[in-house]
Short mmCIF file of the C-alpha atoms (twelve columns), coordinates in Angstrom:
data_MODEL
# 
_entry.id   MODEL 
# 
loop_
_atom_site.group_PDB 
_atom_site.id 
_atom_site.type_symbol 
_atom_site.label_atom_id 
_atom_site.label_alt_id 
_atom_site.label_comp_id 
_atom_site.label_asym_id 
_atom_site.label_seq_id 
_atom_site.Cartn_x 
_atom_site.Cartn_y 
_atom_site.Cartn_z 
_atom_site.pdbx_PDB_model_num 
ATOM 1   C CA . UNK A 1   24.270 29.403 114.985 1 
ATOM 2   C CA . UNK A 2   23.822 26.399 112.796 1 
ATOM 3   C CA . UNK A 3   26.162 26.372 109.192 1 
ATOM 4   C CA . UNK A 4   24.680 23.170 107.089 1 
ATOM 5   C CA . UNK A 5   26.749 21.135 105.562 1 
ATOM 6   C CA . UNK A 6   25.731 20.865 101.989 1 
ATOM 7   C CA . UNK A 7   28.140 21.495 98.903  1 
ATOM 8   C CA . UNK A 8   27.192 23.705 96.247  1 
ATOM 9   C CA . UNK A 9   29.962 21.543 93.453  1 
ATOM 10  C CA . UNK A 10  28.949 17.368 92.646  1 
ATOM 11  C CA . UNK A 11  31.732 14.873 91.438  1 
ATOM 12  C CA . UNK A 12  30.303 16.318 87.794  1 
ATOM 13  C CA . UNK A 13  31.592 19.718 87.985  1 
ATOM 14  C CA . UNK A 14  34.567 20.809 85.724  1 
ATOM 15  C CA . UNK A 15  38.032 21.636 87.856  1 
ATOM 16  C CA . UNK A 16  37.662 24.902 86.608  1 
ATOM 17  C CA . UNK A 17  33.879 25.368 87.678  1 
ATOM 18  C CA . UNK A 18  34.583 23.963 91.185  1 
ATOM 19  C CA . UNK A 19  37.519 25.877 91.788  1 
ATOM 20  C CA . UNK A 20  35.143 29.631 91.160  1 
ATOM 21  C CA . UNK A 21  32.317 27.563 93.239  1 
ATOM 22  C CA . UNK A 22  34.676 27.460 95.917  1 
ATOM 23  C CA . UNK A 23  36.042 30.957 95.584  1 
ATOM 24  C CA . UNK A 24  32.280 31.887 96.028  1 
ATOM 25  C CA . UNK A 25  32.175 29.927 98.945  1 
ATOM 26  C CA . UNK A 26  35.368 31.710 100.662 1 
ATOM 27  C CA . UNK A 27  33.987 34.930 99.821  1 
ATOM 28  C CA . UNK A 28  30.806 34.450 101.486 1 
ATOM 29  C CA . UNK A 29  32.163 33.037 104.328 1 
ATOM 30  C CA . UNK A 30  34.138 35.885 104.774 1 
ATOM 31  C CA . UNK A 31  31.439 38.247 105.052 1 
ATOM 32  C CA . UNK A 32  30.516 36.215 108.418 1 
ATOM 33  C CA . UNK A 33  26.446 36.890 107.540 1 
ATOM 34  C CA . UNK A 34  24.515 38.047 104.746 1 
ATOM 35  C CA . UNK A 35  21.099 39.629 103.174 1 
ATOM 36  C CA . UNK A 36  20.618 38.150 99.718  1 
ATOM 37  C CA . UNK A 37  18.567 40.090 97.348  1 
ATOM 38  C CA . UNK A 38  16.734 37.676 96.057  1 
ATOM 39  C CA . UNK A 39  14.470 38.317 93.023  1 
ATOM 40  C CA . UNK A 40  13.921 34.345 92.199  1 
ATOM 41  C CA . UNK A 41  16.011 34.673 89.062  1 
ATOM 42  C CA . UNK A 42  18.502 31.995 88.503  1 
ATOM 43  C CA . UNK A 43  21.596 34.364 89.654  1 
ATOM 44  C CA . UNK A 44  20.228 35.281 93.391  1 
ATOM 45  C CA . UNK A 45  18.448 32.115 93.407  1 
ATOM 46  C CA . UNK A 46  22.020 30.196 93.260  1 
ATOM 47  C CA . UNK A 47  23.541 32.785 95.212  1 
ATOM 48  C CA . UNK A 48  21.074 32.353 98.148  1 
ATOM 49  C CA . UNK A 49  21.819 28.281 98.157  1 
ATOM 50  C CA . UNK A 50  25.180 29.116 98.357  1 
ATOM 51  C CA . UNK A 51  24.841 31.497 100.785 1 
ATOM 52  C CA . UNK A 52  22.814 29.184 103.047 1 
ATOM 53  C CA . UNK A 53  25.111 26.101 102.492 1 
ATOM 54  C CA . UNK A 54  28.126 28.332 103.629 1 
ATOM 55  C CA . UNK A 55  26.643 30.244 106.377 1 
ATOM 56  C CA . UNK A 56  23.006 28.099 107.615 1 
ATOM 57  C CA . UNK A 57  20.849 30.633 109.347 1 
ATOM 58  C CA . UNK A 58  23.655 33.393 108.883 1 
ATOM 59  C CA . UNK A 59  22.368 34.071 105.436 1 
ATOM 60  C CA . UNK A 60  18.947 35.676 105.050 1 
ATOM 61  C CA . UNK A 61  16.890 35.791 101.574 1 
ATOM 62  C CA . UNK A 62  14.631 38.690 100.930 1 
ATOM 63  C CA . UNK A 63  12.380 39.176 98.256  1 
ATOM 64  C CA . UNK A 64  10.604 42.640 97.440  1 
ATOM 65  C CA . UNK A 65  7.026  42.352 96.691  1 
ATOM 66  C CA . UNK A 66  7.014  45.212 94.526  1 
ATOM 67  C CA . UNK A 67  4.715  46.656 91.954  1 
ATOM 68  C CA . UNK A 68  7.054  46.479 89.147  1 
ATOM 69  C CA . UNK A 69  7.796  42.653 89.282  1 
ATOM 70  C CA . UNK A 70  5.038  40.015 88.231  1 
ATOM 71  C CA . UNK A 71  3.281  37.869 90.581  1 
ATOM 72  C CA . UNK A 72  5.083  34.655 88.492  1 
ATOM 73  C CA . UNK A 73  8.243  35.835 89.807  1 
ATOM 74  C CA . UNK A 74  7.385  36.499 93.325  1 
ATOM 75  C CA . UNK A 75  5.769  32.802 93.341  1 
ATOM 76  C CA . UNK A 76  8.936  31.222 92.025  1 
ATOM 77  C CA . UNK A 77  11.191 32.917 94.606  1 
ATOM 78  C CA . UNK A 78  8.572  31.316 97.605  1 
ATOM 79  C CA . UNK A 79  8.653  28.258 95.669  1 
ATOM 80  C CA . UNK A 80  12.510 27.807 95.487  1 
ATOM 81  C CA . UNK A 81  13.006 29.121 99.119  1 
ATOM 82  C CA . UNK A 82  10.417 26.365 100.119 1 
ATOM 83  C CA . UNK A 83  12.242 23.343 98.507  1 
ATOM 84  C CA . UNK A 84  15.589 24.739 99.409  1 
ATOM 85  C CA . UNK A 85  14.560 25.434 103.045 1 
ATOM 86  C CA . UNK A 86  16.824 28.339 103.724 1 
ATOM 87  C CA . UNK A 87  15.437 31.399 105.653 1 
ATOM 88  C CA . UNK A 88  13.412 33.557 103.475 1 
ATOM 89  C CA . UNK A 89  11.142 37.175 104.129 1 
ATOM 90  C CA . UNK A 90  9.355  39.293 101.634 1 
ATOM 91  C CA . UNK A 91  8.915  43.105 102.498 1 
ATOM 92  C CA . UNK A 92  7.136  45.843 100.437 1 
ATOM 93  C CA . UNK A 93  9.158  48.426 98.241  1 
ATOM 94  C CA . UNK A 94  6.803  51.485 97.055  1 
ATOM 95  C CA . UNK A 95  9.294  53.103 93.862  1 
ATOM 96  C CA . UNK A 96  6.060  53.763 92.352  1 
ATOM 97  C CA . UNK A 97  5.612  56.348 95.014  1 
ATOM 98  C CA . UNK A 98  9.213  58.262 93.873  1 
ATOM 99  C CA . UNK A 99  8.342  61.067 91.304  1 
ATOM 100 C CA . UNK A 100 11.606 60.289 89.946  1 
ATOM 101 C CA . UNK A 101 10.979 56.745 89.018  1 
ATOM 102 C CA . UNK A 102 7.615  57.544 87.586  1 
ATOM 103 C CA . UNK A 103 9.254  60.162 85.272  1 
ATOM 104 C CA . UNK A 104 11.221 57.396 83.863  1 
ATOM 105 C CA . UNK A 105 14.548 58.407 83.120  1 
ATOM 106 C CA . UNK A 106 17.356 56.859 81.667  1 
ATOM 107 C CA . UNK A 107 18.640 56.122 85.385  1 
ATOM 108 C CA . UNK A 108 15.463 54.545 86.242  1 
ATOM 109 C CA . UNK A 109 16.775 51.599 87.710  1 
ATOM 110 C CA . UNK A 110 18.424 53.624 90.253  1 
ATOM 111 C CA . UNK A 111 15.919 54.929 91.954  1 
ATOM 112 C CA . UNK A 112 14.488 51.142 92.243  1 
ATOM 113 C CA . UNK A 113 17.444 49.698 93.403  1 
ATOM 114 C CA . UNK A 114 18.023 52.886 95.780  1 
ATOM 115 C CA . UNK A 115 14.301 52.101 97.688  1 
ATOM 116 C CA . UNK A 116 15.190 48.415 97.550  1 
ATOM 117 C CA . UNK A 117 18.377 49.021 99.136  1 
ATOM 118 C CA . UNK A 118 17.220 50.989 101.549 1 
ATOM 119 C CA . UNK A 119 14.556 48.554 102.602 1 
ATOM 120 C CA . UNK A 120 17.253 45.939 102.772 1 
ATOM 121 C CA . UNK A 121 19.630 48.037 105.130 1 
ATOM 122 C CA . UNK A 122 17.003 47.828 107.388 1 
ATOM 123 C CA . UNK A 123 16.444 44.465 107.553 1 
ATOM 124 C CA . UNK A 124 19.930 43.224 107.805 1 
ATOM 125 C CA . UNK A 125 20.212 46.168 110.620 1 
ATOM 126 C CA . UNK A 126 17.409 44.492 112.517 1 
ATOM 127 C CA . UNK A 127 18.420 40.899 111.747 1 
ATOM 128 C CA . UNK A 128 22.250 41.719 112.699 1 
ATOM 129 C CA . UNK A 129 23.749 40.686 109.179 1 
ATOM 130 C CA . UNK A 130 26.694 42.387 108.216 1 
ATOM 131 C CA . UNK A 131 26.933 42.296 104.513 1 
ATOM 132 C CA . UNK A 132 24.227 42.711 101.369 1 
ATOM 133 C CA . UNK A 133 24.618 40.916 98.501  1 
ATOM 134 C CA . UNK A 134 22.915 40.528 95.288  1 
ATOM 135 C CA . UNK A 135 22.982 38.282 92.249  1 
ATOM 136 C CA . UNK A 136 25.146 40.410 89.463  1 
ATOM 137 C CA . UNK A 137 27.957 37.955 87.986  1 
ATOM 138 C CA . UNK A 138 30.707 38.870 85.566  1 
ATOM 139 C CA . UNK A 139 28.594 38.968 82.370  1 
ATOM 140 C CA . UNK A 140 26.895 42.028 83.925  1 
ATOM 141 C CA . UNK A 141 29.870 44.615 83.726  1 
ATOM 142 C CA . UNK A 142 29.430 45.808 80.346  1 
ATOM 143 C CA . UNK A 143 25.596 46.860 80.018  1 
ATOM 144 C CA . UNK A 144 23.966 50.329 80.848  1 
ATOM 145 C CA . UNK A 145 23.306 49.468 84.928  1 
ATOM 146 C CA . UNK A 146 22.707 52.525 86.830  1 
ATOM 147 C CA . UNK A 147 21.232 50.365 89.660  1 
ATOM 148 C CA . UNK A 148 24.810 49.712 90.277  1 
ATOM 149 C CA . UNK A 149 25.090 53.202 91.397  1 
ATOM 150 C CA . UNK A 150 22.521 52.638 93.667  1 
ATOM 151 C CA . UNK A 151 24.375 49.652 95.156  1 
ATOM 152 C CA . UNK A 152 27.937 51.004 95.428  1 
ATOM 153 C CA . UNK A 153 26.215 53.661 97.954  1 
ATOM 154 C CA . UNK A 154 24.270 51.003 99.818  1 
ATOM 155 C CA . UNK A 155 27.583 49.089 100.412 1 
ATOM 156 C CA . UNK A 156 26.351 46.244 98.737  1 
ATOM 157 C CA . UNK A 157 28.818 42.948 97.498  1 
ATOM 158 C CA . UNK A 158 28.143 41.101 94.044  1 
ATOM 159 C CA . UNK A 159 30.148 37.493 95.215  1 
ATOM 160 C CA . UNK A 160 29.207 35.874 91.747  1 
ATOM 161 C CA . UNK A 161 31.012 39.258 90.225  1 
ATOM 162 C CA . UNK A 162 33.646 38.779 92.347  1 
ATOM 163 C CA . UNK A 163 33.834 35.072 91.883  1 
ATOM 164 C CA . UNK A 164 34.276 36.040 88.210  1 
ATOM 165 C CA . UNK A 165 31.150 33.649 87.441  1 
ATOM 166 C CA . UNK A 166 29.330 34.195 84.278  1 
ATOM 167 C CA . UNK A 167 25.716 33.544 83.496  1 
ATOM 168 C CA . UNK A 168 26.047 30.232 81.478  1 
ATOM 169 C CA . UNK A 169 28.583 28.857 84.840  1 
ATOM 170 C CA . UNK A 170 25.779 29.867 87.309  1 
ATOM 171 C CA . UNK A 171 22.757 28.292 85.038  1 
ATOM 172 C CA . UNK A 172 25.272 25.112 85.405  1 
ATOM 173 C CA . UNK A 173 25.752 25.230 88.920  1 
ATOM 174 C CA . UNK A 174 22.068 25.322 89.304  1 
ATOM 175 C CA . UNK A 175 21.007 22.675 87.258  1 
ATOM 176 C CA . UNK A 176 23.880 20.392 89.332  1 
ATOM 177 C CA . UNK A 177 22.050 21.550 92.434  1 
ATOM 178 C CA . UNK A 178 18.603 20.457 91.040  1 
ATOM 179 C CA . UNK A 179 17.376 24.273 91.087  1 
ATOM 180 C CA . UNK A 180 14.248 23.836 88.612  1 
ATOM 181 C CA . UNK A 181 14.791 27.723 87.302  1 
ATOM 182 C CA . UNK A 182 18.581 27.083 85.858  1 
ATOM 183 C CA . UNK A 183 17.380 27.469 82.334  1 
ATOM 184 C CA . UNK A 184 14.962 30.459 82.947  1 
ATOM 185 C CA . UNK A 185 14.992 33.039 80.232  1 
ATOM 186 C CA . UNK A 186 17.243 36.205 81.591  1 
ATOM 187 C CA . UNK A 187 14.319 38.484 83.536  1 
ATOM 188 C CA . UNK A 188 13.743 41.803 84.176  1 
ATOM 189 C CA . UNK A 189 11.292 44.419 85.526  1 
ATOM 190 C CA . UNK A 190 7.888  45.176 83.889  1 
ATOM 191 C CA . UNK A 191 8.902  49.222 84.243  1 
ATOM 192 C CA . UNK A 192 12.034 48.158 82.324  1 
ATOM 193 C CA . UNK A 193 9.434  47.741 79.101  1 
ATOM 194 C CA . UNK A 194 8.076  51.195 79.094  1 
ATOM 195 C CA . UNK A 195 10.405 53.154 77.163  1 
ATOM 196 C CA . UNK A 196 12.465 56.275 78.882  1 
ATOM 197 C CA . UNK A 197 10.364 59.152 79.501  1 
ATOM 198 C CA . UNK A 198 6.947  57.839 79.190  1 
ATOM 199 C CA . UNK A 199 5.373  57.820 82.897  1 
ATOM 200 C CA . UNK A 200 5.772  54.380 84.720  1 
ATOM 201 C CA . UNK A 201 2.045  53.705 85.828  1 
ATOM 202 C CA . UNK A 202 0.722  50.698 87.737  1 
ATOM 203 C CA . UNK A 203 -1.913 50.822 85.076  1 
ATOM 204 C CA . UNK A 204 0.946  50.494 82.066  1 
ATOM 205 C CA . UNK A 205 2.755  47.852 84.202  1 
ATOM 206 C CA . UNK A 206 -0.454 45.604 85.298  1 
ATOM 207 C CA . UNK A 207 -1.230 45.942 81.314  1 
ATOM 208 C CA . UNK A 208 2.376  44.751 80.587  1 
ATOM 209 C CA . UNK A 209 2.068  41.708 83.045  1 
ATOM 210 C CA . UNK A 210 -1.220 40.762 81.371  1 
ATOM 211 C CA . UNK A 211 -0.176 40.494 78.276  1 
ATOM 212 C CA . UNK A 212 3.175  39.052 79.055  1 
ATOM 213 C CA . UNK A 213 0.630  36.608 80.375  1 
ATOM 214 C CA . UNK A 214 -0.906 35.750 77.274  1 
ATOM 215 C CA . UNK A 215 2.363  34.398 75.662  1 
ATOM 216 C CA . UNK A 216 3.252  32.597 78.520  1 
ATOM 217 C CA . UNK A 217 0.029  30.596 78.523  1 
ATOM 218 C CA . UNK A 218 0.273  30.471 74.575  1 
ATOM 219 C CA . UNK A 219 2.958  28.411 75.354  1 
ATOM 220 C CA . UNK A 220 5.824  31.069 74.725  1 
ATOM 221 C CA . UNK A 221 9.597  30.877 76.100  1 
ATOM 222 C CA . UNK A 222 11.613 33.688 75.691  1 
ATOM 223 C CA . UNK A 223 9.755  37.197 75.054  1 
ATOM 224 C CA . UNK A 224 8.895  40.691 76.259  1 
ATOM 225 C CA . UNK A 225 6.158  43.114 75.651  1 
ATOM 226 C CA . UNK A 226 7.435  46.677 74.732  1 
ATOM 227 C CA . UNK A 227 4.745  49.235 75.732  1 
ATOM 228 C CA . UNK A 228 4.217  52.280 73.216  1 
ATOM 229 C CA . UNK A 229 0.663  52.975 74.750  1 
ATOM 230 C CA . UNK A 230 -1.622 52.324 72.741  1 
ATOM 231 C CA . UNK A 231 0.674  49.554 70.942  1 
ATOM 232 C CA . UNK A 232 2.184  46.342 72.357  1 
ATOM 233 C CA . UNK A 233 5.272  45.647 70.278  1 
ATOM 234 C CA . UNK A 234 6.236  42.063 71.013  1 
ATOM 235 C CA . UNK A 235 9.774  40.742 71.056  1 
ATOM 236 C CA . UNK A 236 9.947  37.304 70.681  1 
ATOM 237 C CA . UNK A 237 12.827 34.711 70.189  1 
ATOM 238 C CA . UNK A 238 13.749 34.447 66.484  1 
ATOM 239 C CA . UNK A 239 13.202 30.692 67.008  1 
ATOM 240 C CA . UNK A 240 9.714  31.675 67.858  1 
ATOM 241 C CA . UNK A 241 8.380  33.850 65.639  1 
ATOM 242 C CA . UNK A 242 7.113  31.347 62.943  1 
ATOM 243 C CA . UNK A 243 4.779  29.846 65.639  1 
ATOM 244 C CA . UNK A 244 3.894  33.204 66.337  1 
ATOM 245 C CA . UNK A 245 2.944  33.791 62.951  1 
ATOM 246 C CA . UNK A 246 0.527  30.755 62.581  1 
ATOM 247 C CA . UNK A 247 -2.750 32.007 61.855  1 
ATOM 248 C CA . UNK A 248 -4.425 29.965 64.504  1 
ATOM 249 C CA . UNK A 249 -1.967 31.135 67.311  1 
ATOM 250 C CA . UNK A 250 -1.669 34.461 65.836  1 
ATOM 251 C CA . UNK A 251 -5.698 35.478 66.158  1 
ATOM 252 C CA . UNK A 252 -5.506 33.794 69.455  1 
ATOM 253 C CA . UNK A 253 -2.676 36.268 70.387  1 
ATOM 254 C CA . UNK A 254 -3.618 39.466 69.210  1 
ATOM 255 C CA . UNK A 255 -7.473 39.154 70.403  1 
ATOM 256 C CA . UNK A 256 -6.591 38.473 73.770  1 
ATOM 257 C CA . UNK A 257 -4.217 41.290 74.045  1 
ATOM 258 C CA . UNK A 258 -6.493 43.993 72.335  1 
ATOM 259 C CA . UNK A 259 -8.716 42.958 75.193  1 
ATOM 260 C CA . UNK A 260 -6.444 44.121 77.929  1 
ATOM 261 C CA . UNK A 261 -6.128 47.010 76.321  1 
ATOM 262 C CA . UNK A 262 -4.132 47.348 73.996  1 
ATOM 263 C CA . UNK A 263 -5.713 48.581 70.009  1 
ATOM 264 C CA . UNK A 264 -2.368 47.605 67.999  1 
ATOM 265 C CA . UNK A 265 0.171  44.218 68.546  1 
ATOM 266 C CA . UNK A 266 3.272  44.409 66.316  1 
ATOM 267 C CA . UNK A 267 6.113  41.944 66.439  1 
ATOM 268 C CA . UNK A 268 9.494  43.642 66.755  1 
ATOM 269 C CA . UNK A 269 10.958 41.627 63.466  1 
ATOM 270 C CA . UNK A 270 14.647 41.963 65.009  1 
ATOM 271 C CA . UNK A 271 13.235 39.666 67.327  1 
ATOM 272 C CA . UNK A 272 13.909 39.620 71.004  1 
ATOM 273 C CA . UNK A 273 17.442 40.814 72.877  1 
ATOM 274 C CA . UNK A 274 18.606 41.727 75.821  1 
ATOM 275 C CA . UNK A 275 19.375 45.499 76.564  1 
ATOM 276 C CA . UNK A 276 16.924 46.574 73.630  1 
ATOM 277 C CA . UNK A 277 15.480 49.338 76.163  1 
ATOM 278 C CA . UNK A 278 19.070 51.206 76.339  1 
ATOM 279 C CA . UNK A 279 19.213 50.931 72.048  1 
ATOM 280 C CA . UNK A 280 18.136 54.318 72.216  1 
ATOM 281 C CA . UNK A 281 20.474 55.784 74.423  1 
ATOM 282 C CA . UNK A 282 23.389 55.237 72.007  1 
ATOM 283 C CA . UNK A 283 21.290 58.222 70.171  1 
ATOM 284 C CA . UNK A 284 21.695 60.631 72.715  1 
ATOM 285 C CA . UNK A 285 23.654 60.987 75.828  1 
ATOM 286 C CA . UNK A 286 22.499 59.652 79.224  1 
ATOM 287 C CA . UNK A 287 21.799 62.631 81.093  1 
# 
């Protein structure tokens, strides 16, 4: 099968950079073919143009279309797999259908990653790739990930872990390979704004993604919309929430998401952060 040639390092890239490019490079190599889990973020984005440049049509890209992701993100992994021409499918995950990830527990994520997993397996079964692989790096080992339970079972390999590559090192691989998502804003699933033990819906998540929508069209960067029923509380960068604020913007804002749904909009004053979600487990102990 056909390897391309193409180099995922330029003349610009620090010694040190290069040298965990090319230990990325090795270690997908090694694994002779590969599955990438590819959500469109910047992490599995860069990991699937690595994987193609080392291995050509050995490396396969697969994107879930499922109900807990926004359409904007599914459209940005087509878009990226389209001008990076590497081989790219899309099947169907149906966690929604799991009483156990409706119920929303504190190990949520599991059961997700468990049906996308499983879905995966299959593919690379049928496709004859030997090895999955998804987009955690090094700045991923301290959170709350219970996903990575789910992945450890499924036999599936994090190379930018194990190329010890953080977040800000991929973002600058990215931008030296011209990917136009290498200074996206960190993303995550809609379920992962409902707050443990209140019942994922599609309603509640379709509600989320709409007025996630609303700030992104108001011209917002960095954000999420925390989902209390009845109440959107609204995380926004720090260096956002003066614009926010602005009575013109701010009636604009809150009408338009009071009519998805919603009958209060508070803004979280702490502003937005990653991980706020598992703030209240260090109240109580993950069961």
């Amino acid at each position: 099968m056909k390897t391309t040639t193409r180099t995922t390092t330029t003349p610009t890239t620090s010694s040190a950079l290069a040298v965990k490019a090319d230990r990325l490079r090795r270690i997908l190599t090694d694994c002779q073919s590969v599955l990438v889990a590819f959500s469109g973020g910047v992490d599995s984005a860069y990991l699937a143009i690595a994987a193609s440049a080392a291995l050509g049509d050995r490396a396969l890209a697969v994107t879930a279309d499922s109900p807990s992701y926004p359409d904007t993100h599914r459209q940005l992994a087509l878009r990226i797999a389209r001008d990076f021409k590497f081989p790219h499918a899309v099947i169907h995950t149906a966690e929604l259908d799991r009483p156990e990830y409706r119920a929303n527990p504190a190990n949520r994520c599991y059961y997700c990653k468990d049906e996308l997993y499983g879905g995966l397996h299959e593919v690379a079964r049928e496709r004859g790739l030997a090895v999955i692989v998804d987009g955690n790096n090094a700045d991923d080992r301290g959170d709350y990930r219970p996903g990575r339970q789910a992945a450890r079972e499924h036999g599936v390999r994090s190379p930018l872990d194990e190329a010890d590559l953080t977040k800000d090192e991929i973002r600058e691989l990215s931008r030296l390979e011209g990917l136009e998502s290498w200074d996206e804003p960190a993303s995550a699933c809609l379920s992962s704004r409902i707050p443990y033990g209140l019942e994922v819906t599609d309603a509640a998540l379709r509600q989320i993604e709409r007025a996630e929508q609303v700030l992104r069209e108001l011209g917002f960067r960095i954000y999420r919309v925390r989902h209390h029923d009845t109440v959107a509380r609204l995380e926004i960068a720090r260096s956002e929430m003066a614009r926010a604020l602005d009575p013109d913007v701010n009636e604009r804002l809150v009408s338009a998401i009071k009519a998805i749904g919603y009958q209060y909009v508070s803004l979280d004053l702490q502003g937005y952060r990653l991980g706020s979600l598992n703030e209240a487990l260090r109240l109580r102990p993950v069961s």
